[in-house]
N, C-alpha and C positions, 0 to 999 in steps of 0.2 A: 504494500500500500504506500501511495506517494502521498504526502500531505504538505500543502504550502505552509498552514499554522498551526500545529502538532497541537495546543489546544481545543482544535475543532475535531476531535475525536478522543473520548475516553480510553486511555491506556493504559492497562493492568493488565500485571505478572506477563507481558511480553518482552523479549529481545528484541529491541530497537538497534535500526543501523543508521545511525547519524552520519550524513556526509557533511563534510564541514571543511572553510577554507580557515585554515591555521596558520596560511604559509607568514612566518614572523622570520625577522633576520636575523642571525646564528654568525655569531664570532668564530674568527679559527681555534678557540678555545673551547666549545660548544654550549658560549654564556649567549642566552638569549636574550638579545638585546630591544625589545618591546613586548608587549602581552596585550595590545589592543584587543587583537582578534579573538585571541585564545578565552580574554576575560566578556568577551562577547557573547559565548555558545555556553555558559556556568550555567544562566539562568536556566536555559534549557534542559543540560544535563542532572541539574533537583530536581525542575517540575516532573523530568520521567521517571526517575528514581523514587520517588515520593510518589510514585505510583504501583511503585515494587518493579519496575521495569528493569531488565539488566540492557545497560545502552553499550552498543558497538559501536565506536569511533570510527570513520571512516577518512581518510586525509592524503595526501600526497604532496611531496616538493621538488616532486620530478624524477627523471630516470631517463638520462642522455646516452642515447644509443642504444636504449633498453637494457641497462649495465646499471647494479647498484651503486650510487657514487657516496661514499662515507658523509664529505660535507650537505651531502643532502638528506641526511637521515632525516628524522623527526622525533629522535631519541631523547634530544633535548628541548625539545619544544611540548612531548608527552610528560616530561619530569616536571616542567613547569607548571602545567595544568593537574598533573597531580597534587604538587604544592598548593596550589588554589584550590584543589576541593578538597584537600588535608588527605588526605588516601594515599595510603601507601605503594609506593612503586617497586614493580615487579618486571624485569624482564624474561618472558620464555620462548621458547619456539613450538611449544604444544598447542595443544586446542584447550581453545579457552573452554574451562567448567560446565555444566548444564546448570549447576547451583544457583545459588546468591551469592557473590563474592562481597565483600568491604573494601578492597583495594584494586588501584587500578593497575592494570595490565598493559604492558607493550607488547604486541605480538611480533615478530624476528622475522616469522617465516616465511616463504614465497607463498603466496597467497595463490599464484598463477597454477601450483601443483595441483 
């Protein structure tokens, strides 16, 4: 289901797949140097959660030549926003839980597989 205002439909105990532009600029240190965006999509990701929803982030910052490139992770742009919602950061390459998790997750792995 696509929805332009995620309020215009009651959501409980579903997996939401948030696509979202986070693209923020990333020092060659991997300090993230603004949170506009990132603190833009907060309010969003309570009202689902507050509905028991387990929400999937969705994001990218590119992939030139279809080649992972390090400076363009989103490793530290996902750390960030876990600081914002106080949730503890986890990175793995498994599949994310069927549960309710309390912490947020970066997932590693090729998604393309």
């Amino acid at each position: 289901m696509s929805l332009k205002f995620v309020k215009s439909v009651k959501l409980r105990n579903k997996t939401v797949l948030l696509r979202v532009d986070i693209n923020e600029e990333v020092d060659n240190k991997g300090k993230v140097l603004g949170d506009f965006r990132i603190r833009q999509i907060i309010p969003t990701i309570h009202y689902l959660r507050q509905g028991g929803n387990k929400v999937v982030i969705l994001a990218h910052l590119g992939r030139p030549d279809g080649k992972p490139k390090a400076s363009l992770s989103l490793k530290p742009i996902a750390q960030k926003l876990s600081d914002l919602l106080k949730l503890k950061f986890i990175t793995t390459d498994h599949k994310v839980p069927e549960y309710r998790i309390n912490h947020f997750i970066f997932f590693t792995g090729d998604i393309r597989q």
